[in-house]
NUFIKOL-552369 format. One record per residue (C-alpha): residue in three letters; x, y, z; residue number from 1. Coordinates in nm, 3 decimals. Last residue first. Layout:
<kolpa><palum>Ala</palum><px>X</px><py>Y</py><pz>Z</pz><rodren>NUM</rodren></kolpa>
...
***
This chain:
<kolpa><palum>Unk</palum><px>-0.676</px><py>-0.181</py><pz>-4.444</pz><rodren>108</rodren></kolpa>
<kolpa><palum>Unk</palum><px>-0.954</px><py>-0.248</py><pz>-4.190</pz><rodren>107</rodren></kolpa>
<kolpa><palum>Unk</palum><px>-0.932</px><py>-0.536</py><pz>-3.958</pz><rodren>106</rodren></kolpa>
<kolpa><palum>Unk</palum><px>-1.249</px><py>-0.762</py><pz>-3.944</pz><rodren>105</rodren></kolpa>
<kolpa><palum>Unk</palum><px>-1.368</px><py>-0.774</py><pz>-3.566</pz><rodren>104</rodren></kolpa>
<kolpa><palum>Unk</palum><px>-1.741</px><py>-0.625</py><pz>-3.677</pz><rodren>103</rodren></kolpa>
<kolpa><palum>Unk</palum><px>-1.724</px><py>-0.898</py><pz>-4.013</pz><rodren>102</rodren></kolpa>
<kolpa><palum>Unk</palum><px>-1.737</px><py>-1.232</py><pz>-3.841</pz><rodren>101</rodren></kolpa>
<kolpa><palum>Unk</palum><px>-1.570</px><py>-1.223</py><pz>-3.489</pz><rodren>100</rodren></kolpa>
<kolpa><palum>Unk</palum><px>-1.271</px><py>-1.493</py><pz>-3.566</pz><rodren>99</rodren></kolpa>
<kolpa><palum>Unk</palum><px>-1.354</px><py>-1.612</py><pz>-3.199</pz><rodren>98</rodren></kolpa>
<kolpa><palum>Unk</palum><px>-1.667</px><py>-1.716</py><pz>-3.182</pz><rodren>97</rodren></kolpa>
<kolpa><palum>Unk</palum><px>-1.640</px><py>-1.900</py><pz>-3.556</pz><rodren>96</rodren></kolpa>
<kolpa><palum>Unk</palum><px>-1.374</px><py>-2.116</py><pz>-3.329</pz><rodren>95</rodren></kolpa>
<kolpa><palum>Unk</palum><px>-1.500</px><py>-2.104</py><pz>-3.012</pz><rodren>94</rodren></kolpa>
<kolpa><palum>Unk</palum><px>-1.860</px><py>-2.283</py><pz>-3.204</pz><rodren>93</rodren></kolpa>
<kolpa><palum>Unk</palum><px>-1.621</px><py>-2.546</py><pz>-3.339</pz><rodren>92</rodren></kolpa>
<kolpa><palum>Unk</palum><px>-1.443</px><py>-2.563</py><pz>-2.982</pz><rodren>91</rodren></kolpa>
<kolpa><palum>Unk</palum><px>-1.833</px><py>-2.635</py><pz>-2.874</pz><rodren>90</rodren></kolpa>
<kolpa><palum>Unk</palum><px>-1.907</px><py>-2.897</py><pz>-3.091</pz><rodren>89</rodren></kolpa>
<kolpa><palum>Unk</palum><px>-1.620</px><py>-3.127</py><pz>-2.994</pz><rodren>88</rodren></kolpa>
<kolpa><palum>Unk</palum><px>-1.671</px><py>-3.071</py><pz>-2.626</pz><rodren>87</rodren></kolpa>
<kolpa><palum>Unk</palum><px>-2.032</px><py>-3.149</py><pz>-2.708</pz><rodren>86</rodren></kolpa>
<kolpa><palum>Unk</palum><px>-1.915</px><py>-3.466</py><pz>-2.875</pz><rodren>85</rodren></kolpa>
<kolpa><palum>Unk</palum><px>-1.690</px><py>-3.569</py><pz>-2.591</pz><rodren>84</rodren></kolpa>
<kolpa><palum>Unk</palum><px>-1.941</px><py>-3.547</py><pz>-2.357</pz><rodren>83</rodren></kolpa>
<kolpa><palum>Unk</palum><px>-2.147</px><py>-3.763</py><pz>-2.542</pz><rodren>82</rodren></kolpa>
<kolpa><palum>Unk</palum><px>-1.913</px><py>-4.038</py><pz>-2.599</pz><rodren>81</rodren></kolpa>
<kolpa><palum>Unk</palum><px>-1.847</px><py>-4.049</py><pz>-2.216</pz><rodren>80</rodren></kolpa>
<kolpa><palum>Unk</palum><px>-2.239</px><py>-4.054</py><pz>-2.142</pz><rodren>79</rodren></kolpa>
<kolpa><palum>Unk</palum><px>-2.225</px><py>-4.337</py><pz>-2.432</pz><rodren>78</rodren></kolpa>
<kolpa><palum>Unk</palum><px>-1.933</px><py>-4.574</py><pz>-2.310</pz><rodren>77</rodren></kolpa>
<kolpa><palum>Unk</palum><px>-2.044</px><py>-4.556</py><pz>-1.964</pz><rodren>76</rodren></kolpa>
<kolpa><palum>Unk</palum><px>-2.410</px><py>-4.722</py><pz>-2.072</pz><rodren>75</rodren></kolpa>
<kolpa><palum>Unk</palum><px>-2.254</px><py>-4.952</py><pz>-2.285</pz><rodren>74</rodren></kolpa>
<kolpa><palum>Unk</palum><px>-1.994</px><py>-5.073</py><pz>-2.056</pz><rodren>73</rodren></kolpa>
<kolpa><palum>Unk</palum><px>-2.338</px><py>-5.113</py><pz>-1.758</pz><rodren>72</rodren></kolpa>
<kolpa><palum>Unk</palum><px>-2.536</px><py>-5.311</py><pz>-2.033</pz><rodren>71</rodren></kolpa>
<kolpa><palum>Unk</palum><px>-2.207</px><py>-5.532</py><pz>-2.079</pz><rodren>70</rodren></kolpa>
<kolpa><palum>Unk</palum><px>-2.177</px><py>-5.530</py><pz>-1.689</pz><rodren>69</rodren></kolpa>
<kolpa><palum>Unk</palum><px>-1.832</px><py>-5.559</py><pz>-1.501</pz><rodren>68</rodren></kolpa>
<kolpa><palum>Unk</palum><px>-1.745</px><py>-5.224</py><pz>-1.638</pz><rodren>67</rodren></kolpa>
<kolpa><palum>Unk</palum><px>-1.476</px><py>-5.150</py><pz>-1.899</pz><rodren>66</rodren></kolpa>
<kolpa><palum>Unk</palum><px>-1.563</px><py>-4.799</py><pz>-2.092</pz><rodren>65</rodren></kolpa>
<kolpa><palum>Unk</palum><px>-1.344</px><py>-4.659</py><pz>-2.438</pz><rodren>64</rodren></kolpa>
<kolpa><palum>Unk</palum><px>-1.378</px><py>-4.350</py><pz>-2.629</pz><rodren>63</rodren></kolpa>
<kolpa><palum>Unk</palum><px>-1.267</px><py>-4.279</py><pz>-2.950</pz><rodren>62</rodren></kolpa>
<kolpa><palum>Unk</palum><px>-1.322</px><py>-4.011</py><pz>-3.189</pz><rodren>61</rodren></kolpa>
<kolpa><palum>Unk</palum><px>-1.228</px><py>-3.896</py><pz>-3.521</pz><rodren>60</rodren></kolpa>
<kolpa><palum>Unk</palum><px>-1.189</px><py>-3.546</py><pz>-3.648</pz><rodren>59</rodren></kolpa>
<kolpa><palum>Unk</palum><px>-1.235</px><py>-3.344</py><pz>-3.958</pz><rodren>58</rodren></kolpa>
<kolpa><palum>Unk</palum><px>-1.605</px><py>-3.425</py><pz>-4.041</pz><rodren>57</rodren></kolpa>
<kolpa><palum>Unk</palum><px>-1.702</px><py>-3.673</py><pz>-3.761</pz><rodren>56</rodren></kolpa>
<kolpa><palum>Unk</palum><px>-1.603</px><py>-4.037</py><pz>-3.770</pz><rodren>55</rodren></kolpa>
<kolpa><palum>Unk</palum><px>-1.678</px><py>-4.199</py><pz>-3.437</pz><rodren>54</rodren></kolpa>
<kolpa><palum>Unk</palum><px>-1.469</px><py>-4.496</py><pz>-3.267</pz><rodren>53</rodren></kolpa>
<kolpa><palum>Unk</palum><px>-1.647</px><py>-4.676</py><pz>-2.996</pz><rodren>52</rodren></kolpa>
<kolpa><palum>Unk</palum><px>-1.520</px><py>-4.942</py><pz>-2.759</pz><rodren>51</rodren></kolpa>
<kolpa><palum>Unk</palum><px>-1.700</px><py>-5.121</py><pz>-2.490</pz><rodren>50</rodren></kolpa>
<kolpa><palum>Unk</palum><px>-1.508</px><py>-5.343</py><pz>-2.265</pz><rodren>49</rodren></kolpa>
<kolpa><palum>Unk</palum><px>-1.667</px><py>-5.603</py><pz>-2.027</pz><rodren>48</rodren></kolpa>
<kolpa><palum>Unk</palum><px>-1.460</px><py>-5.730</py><pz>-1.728</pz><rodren>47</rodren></kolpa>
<kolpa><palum>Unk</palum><px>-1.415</px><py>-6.060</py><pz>-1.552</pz><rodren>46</rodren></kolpa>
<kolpa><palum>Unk</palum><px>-1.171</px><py>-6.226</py><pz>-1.795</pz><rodren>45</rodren></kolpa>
<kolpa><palum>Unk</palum><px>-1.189</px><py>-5.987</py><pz>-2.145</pz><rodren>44</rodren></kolpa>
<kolpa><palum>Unk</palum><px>-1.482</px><py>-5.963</py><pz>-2.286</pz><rodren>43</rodren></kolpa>
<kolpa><palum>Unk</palum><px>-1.544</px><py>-5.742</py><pz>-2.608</pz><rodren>42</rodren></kolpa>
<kolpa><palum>Unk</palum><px>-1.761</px><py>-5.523</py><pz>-2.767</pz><rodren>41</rodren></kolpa>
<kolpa><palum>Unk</palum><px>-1.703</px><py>-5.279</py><pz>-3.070</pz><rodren>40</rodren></kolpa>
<kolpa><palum>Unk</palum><px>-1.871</px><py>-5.007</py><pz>-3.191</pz><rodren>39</rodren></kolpa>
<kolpa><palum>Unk</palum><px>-1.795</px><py>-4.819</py><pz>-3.538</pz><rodren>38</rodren></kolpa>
<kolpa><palum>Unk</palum><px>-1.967</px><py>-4.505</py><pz>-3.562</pz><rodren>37</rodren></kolpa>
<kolpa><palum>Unk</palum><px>-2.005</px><py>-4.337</py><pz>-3.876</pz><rodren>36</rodren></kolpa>
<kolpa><palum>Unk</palum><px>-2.042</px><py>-3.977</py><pz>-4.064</pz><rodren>35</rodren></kolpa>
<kolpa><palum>Unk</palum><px>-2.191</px><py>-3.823</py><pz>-3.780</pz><rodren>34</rodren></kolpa>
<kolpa><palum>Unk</palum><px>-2.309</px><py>-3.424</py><pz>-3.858</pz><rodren>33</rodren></kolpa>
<kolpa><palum>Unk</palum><px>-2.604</px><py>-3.407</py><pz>-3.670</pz><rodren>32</rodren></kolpa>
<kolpa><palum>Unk</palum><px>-2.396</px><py>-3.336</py><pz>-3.286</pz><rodren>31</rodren></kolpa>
<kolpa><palum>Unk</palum><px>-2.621</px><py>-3.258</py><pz>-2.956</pz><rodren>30</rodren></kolpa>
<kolpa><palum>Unk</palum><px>-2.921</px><py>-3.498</py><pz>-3.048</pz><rodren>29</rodren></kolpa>
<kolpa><palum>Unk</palum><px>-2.728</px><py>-3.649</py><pz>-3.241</pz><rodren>28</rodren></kolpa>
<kolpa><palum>Unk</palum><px>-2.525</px><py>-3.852</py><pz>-2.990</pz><rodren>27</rodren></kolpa>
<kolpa><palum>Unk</palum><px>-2.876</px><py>-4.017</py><pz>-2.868</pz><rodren>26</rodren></kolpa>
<kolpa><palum>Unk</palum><px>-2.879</px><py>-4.250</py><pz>-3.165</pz><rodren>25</rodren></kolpa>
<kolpa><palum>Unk</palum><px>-2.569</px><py>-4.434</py><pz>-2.995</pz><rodren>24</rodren></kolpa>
<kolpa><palum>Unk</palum><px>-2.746</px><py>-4.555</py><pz>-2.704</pz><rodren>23</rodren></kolpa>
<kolpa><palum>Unk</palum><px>-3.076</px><py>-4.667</py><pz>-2.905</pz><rodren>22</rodren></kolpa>
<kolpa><palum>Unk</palum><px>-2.827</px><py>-4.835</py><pz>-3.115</pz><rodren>21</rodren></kolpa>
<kolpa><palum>Unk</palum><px>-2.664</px><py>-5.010</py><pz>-2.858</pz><rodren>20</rodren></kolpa>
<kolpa><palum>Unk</palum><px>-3.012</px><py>-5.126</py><pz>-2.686</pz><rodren>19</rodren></kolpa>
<kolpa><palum>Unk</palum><px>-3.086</px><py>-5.300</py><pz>-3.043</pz><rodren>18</rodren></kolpa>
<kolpa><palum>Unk</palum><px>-2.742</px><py>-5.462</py><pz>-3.080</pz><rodren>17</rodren></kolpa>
<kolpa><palum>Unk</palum><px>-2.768</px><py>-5.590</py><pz>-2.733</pz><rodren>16</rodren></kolpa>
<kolpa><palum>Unk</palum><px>-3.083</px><py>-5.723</py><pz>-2.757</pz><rodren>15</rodren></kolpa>
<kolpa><palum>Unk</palum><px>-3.056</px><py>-5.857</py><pz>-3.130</pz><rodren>14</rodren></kolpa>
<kolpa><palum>Unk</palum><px>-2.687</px><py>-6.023</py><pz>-3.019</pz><rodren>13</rodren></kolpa>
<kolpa><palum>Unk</palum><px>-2.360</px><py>-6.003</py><pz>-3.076</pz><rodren>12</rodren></kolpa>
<kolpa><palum>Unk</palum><px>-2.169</px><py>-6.285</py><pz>-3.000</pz><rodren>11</rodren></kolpa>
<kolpa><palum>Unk</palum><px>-1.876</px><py>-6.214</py><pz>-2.768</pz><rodren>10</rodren></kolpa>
<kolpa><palum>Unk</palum><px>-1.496</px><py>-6.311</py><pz>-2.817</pz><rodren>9</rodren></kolpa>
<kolpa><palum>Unk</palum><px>-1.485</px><py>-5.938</py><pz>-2.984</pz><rodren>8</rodren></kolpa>
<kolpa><palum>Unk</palum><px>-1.811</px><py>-5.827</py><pz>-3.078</pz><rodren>7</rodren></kolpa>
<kolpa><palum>Unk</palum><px>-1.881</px><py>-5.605</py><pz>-3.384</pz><rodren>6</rodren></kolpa>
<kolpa><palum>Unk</palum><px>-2.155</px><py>-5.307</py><pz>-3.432</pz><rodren>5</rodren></kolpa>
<kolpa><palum>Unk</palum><px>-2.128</px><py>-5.112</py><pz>-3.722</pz><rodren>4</rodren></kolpa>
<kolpa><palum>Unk</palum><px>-2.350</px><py>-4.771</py><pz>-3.740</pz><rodren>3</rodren></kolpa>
<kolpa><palum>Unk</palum><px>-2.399</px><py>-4.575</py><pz>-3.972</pz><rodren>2</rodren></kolpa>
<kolpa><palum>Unk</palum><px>-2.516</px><py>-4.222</py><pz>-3.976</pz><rodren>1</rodren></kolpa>
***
């Protein structure tokens, strides 16, 4: 997996790069197959966005989070990054699910 990390009118840096990589390490728990993740972090007047785009074999993802805490945007960013990689993983499990394998297979 890699993992780019860019700040938008915000330097990035060790600590937050460090804690977003610990976030983002948790999405494969539930999904191996992450090509990339591109996260960006930004400030815009009183609020901190977090943005994430994810690159998974034959669909991309992204999820956005403002909070008025960077840590907090991070935090919000990955349970909503989570979620939608087990949503992800489970209409690719409904899929093989629903074909049946070879007891559904119609006979000719």
């Amino acid at each position: 997996m890699n993992l780019i990390v860019t700040g938008h009118h915000l330097e990035i840096t060790p600590a937050i790069r460090s804690y977003v990589e610990g976030r983002v390490k948790r999405i494969t728990h539930h999904f191996d197959h992450v090509i990339d993740v591109a996260v960006t972090l930004g400030v815009e007047k009183l609020n901190h966005k977090a943005e994430a785009q994810v690159h998974l074999p034959g669909k991309d993802i992204h999820v956005e989070a403002i909070e008025p805490d960077m840590y907090a945007a991070i935090d919000a960013l990955e349970e909503k990054l989570d979620r939608q990689i087990v949503k992800h993983k489970e209409k690719l499990g409904a899929v093989h699910r629903d074909e049946g394998g070879i007891k559904r297979a119609s006979v000719d």
